[in-house]
MIVEX-740366 format. One record per residue (C-alpha): z, x, y negated; residue number from 1. Coordinates in steps of 0.001 Angstrom, whole numbers, plus 524288, in hexadecimal, padded with zeros to 5 digits. Layout:
[[Z X Y] NUM]
...
END
This chain:
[[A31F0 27C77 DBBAD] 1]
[[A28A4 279D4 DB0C8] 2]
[[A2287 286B7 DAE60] 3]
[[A2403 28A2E D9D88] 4]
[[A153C 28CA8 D9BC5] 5]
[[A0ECE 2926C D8E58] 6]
[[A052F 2890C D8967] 7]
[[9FAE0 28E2D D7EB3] 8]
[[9FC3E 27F32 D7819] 9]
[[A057B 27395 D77D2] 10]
[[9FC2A 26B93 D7D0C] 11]
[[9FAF1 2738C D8995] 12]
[[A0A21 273BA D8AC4] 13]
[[A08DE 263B4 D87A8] 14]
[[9FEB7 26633 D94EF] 15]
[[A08A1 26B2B D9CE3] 16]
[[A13BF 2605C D9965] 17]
[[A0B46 2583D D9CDF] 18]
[[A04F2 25ED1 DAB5C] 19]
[[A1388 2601B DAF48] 20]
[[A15CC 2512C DAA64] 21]
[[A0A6B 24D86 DB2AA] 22]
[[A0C98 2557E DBE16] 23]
[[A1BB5 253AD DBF0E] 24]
[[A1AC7 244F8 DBDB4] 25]
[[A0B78 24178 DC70B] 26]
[[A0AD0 24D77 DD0C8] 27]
[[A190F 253B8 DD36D] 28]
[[A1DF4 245E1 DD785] 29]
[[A13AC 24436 DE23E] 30]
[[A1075 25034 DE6F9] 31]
[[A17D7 2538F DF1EC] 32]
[[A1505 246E4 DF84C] 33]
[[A0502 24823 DF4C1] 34]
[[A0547 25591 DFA85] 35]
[[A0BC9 250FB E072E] 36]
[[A05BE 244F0 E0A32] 37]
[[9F778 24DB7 E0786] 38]
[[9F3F2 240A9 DFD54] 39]
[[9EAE1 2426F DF23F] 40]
[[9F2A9 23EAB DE4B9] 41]
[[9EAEF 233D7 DE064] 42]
[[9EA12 230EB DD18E] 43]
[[9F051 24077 DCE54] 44]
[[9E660 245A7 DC809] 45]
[[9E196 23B1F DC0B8] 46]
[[9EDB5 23A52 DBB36] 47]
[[9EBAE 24982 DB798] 48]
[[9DEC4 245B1 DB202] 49]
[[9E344 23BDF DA99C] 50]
[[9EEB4 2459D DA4C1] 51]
[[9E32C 24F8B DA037] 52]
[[9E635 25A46 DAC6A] 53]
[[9D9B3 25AA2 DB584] 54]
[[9D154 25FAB DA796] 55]
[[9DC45 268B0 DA1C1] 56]
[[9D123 27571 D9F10] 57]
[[9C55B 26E07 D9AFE] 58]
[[9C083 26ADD D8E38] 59]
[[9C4CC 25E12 D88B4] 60]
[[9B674 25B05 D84D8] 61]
[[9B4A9 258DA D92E1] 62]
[[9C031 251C6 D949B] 63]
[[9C94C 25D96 D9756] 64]
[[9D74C 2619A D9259] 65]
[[9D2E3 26CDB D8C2C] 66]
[[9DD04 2768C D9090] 67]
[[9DE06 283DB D91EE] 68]
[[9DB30 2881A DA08E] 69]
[[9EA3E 2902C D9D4A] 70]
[[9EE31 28089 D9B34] 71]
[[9E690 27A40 DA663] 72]
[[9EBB0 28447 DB04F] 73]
[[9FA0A 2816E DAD6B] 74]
[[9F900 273B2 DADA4] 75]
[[9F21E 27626 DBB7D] 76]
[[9FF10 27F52 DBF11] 77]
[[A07A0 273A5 DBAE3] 78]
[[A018C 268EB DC3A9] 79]
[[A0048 27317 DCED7] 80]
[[A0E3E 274A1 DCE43] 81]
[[A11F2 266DB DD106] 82]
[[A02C7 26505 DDABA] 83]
[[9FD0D 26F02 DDECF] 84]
[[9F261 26768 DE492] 85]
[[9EF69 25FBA DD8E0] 86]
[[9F050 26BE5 DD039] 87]
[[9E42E 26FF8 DD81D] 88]
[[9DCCA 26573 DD77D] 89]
[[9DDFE 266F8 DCA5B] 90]
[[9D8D9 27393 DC88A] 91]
[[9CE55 271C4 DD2E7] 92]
[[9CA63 26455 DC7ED] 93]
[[9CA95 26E6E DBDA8] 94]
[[9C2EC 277A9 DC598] 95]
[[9B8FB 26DFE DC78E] 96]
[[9B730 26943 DBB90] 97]
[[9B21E 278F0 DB753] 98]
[[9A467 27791 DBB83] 99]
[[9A148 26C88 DB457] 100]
[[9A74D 27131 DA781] 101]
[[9A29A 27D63 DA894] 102]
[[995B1 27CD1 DAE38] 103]
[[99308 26DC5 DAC6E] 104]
[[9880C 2688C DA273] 105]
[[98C4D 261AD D96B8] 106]
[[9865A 255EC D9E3D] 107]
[[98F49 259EC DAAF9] 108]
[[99B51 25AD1 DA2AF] 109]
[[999F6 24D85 D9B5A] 110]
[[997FC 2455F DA7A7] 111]
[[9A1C9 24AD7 DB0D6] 112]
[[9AB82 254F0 DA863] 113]
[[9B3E2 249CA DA1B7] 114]
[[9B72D 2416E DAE3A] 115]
[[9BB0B 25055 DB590] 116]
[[9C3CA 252A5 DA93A] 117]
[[9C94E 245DB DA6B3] 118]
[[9CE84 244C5 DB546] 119]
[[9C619 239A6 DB872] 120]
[[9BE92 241B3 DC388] 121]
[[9C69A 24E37 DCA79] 122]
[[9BE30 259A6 DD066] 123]
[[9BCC7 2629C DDBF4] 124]
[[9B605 26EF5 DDF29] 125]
[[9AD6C 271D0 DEA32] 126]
[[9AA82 27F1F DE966] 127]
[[9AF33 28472 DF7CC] 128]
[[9A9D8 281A1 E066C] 129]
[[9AE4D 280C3 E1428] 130]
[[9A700 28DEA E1445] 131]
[[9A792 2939F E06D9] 132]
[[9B54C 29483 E00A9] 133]
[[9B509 2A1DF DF8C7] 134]
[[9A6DA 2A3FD DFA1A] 135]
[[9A331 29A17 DF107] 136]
[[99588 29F80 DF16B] 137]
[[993C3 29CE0 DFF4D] 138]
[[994B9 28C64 DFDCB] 139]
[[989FA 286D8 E054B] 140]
[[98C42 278C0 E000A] 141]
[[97EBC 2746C DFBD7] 142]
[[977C9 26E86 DF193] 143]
[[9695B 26C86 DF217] 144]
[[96218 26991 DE605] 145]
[[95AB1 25A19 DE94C] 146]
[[95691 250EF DDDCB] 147]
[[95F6A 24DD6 DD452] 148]
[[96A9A 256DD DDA5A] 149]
[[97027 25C30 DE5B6] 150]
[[97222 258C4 DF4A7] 151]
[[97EB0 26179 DF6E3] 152]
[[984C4 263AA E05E0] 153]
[[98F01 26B5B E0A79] 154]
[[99CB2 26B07 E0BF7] 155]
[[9A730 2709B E01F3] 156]
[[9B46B 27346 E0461] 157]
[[9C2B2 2745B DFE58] 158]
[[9C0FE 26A01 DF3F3] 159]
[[9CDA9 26703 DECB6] 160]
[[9CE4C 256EF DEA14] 161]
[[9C2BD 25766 DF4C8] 162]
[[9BDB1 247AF DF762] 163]
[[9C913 2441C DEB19] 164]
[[9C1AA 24BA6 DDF62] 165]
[[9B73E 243B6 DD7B5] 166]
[[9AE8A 24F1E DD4EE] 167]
[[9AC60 25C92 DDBB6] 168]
[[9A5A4 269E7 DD7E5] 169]
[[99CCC 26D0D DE13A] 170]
[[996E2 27A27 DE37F] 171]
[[98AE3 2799B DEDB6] 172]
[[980B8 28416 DEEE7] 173]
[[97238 27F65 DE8C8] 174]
[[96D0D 28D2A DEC01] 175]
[[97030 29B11 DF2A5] 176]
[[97A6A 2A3BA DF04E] 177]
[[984CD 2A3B5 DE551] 178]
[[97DA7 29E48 DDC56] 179]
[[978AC 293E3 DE48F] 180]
[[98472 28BDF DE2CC] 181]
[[98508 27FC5 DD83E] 182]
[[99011 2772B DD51B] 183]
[[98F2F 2675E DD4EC] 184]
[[99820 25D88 DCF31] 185]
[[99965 253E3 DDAFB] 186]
[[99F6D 2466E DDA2F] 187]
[[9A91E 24171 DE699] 188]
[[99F2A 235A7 DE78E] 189]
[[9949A 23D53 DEAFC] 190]
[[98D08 2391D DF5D9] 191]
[[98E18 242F6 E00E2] 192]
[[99B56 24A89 DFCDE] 193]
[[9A5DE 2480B E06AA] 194]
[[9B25E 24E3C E07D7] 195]
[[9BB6E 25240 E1395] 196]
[[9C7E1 25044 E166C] 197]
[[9D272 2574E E0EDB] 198]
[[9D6AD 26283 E15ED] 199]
[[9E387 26706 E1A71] 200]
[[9E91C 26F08 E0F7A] 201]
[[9F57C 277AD E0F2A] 202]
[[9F9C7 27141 E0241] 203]
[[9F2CA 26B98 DF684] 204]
[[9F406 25E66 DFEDC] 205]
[[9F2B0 253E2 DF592] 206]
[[9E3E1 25680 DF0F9] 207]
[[9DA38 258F1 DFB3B] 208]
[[9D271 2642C DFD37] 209]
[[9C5A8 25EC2 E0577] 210]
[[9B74C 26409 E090D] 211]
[[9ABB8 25E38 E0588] 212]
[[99DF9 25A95 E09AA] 213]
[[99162 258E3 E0366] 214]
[[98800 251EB E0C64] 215]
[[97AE4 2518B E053F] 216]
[[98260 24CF4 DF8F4] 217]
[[9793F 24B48 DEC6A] 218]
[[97F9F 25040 DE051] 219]
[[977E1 24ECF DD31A] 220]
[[971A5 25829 DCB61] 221]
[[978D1 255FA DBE64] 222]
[[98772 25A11 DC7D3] 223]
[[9828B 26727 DC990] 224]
[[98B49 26F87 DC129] 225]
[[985DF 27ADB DBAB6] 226]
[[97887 28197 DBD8B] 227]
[[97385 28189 DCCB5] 228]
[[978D0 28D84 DD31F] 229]
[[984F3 28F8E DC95E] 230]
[[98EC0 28966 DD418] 231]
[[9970A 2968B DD6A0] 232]
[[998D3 29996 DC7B6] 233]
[[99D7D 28C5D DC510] 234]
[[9A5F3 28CCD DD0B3] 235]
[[9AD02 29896 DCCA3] 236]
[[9AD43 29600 DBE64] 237]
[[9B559 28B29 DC2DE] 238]
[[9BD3A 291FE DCC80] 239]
[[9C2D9 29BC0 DC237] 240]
[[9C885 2914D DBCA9] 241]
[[9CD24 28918 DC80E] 242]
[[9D331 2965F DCE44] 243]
[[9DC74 29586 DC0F4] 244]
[[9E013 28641 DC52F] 245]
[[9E4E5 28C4A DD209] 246]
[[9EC62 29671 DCC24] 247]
[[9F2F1 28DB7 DC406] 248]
[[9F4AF 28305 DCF3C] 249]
[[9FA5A 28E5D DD788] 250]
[[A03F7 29332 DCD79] 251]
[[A07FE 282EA DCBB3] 252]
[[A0BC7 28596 DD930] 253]
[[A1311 290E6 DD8C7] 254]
[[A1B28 28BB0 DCE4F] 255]
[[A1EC3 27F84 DD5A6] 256]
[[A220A 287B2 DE103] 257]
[[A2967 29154 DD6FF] 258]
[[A3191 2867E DD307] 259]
[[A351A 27FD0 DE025] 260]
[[A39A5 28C04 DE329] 261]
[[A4225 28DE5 DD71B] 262]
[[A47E5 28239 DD77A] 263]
[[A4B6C 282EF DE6E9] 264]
[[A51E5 28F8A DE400] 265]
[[A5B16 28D27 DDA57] 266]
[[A5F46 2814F DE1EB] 267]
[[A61A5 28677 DF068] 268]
[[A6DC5 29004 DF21E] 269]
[[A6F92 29BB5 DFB93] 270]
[[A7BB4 2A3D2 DFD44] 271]
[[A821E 29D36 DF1A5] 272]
[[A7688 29CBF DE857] 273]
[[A6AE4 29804 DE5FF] 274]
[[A5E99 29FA7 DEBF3] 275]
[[A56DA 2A093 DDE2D] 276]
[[A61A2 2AA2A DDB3E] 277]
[[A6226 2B2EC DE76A] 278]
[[A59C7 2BEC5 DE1EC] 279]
[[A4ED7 2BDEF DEE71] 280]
[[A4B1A 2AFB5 DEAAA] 281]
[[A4CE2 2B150 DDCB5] 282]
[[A42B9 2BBDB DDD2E] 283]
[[A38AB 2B517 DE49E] 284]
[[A394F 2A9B9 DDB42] 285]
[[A378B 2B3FA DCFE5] 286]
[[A2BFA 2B7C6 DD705] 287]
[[A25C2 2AA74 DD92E] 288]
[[A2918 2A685 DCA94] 289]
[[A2109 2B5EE DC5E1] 290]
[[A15C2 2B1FE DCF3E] 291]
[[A142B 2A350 DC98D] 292]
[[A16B6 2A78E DBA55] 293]
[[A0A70 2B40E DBF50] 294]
[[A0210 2AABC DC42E] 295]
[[A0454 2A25E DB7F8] 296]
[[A00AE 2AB0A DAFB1] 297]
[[9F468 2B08B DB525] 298]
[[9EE05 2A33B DB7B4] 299]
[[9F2A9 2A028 DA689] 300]
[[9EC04 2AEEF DA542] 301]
[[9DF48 2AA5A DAC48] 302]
[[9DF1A 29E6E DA4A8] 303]
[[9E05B 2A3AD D9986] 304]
[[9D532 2ACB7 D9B08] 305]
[[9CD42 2A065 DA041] 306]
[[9D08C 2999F D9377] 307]
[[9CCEB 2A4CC D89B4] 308]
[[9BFA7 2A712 D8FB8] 309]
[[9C223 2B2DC D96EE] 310]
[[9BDBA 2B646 DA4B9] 311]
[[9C8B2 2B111 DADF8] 312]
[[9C3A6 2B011 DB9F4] 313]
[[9C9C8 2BBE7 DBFFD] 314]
[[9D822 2B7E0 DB90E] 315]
[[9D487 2AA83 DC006] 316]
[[9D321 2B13B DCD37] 317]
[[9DEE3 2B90A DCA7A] 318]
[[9E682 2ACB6 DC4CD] 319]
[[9E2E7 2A5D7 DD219] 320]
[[9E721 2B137 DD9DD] 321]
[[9F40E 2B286 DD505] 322]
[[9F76F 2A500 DD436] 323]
[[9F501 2A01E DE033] 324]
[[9FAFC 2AC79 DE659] 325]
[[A057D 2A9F0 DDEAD] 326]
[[A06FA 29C59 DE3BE] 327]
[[A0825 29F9B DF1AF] 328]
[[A122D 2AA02 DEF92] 329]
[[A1A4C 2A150 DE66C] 330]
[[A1939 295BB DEF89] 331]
[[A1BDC 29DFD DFB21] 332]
[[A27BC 2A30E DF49E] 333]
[[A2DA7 29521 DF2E8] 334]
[[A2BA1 290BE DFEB8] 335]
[[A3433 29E4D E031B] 336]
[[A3EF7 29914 DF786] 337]
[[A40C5 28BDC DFED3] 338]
[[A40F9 292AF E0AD9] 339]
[[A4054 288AF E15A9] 340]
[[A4046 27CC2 E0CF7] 341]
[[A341E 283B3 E0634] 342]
[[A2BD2 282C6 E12C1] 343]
[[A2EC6 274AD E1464] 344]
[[A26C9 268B4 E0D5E] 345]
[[A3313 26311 E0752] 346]
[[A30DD 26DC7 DFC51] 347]
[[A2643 26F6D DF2B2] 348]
[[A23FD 27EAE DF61B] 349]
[[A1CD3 27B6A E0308] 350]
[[A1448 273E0 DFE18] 351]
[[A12D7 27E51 DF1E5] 352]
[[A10F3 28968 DFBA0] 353]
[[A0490 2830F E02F2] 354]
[[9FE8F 27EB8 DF7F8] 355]
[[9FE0C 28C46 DF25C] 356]
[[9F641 290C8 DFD1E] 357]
[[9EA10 28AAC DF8D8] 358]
[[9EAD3 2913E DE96B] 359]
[[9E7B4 29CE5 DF1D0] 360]
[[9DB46 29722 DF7F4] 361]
[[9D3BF 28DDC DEF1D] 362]
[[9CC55 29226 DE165] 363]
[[9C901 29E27 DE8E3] 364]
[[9D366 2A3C3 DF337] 365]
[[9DACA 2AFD7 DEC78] 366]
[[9D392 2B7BC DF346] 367]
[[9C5EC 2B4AA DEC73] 368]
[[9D07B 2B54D DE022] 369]
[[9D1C6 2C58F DE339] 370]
[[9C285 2C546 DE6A6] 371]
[[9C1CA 2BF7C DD7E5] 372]
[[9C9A9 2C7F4 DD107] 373]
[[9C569 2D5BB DD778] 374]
[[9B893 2D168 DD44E] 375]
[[9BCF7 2D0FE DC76A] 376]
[[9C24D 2DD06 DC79A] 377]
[[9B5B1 2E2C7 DCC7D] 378]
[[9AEA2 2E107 DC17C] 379]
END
């Protein structure tokens, strides 16, 4: 069901027509079979590049589609609704692309910023470790300051479009402590970087999620991004924002499991009619349809705030929260709607209910989300 979304212009409802266009026509008609067989979709998201979708929230100086972030995040909602694992990737290019627009020199941002835009090159981040998930302070990746650059080693771990992506944000400690932690702009070609294999995921299937491993690997001065020693406030800068992308991939999610769910119900009967209007399953669809439209509308709120100039990074934490909470309830719920055809790969639901899982987890488990907020609320 196409959801009947309020649009501040015409051109962001043109936006939409043509995300659904794009992702009812290139990713609903392969993705079952991508997600089974575990194979990367070649050629996808060039073709979102060249349809203006991997640059949505950037400025179109740069290359960008200038949109809203209250745009951007819809358009993410509508792709995750048909992939969920290309949704991501999408959000975690976006994400990656922050550091350099942000906290990039002019000089930075004309050599690189236009190719990350224009979908020529697609991005990943390599913030955690093997040994430092939610402690981003603790990474012990290192960089040490030689001629010209740096010789980084260490491993990194968790890396969305890990060994596939063309560019990755790296953040490696230069020094002690929290602020002993810089970020670097590292090309796939670079001597040194390996990757390992993709590991065993729940769901998300079709785009790997790999470690990496820096063995001695020289990285150039001019790809250090931002002042030595700013690493953690350009990682988190970013991470507001890519915390929103989940949110809205999550609620994508939840919608697609929302209307599997629908549309099973009003087609299989029990005792003489059909189950979406026997009052107990009525009700829990009521409740699945309250938690998505919720969860809507406090990642639109958070974007909103994001696009105004206001703090957001608590409504982002919140927005993240409730999502992806929202996702695994909603998805749950489906999979209880189907009933025994639910738990079985022939429907869409099982797949919808593992891939939830992970909204929990990534861009900061929900648990770092209530650390977050109560901070917040401490002053």
């Amino acid at each position: 069901m196409a959801v009947d979304r309020l649009l501040p212009t015409e051109e962001a409802r043109d936006l939409i027509g043509l995300t659904r266009d794009v992702a009812d026509k290139v990713l609903a008609p392969i993705v079952d079979e991508y997600e089974k067989t575990e194979t990367y979709p070649e050629g996808v998201f060039a073709t979102l590049g060249e349809a203006g979708l991997l640059s949505l929230p950037y400025p179109e100086e740069w290359g960008g589609g200038g949109q809203p972030y209250e745009v951007y995040l819809q358009v993410l909602e509508e792709i995750a609704a048909r992939w969920a694992a290309v949704a991501v990737a999408v959000s975690v290019h976006s994400l990656s692309c922050h550091p350099l627009m942000a906290f990039g020199s002019e000089e930075q941002k004309q050599r690189w910023l236009p190719e990350m835009l224009g979908g020529a090159t697609v991005g990943a981040y390599s913030l955690s470790e093997p040994q430092a998930g939610s402690d981003a302070a603790a990474l012990a990746c290192k960089a040490t300051a030689v001629d010209g650059g740096y010789r980084i080693s260490g491993a990194k771990a968790w890396i969305t479009h890990g060994g596939i992506a063309d560019f990755y944000n790296l953040f490696a400690r230069t020094g002690e402590g929290s602020k002993g932690i810089s970020c670097f702009l590292v090309p796939r070609d670079t001597a040194g970087l390996s990757f390992g294999k993709p590991e065993e995921k729940m769901g998300l299937h079709a785009v790997p999620t790999t470690s990496a491993h820096y063995d001695d690997a020289f990285v150039p001065d001019e790809r250090r991004i931002g002042a030595e020693g700013q690493g953690l406030q350009i990682a988190f800068s970013a991470l507001d924002s890519g915390r929103l992308g989940i949110a809205a991939v999550a609620v994508g999610l939840a919608q697609a499991a929302l209307d599997e769910a629908v549309a099973y119900a009003q087609e299989r009967t029990a005792f003489g009619r059909k189950i979406i209007d026997h009052q107990g399953l009525g009700f829990l669809l009521a409740d699945m349809a309250a938690a998505v439209d919720s969860a809507r509308a406090t990642y639109i709120d958070a974007a909103r705030r994001r696009d105004a100039g206001l703090p957001y990074s608590r409504n982002a934490s919140v927005a993240k929260l409730v999502a992806t909470d929202a996702a695994m309830k909603v998805t749950t719920d489906a999979v209880q709607v189907l009933g025994g055809y639910g738990y079985t790969r022939d429907f869409r639901v099982e797949r919808y209910m593992r891939e939830a899982k992970i909204t929990q987890i990534f861009e900061g488990t929900n648990q770092i989300q209530r650390l977050v907020i109560s901070r917040h609320l401490a002053g």
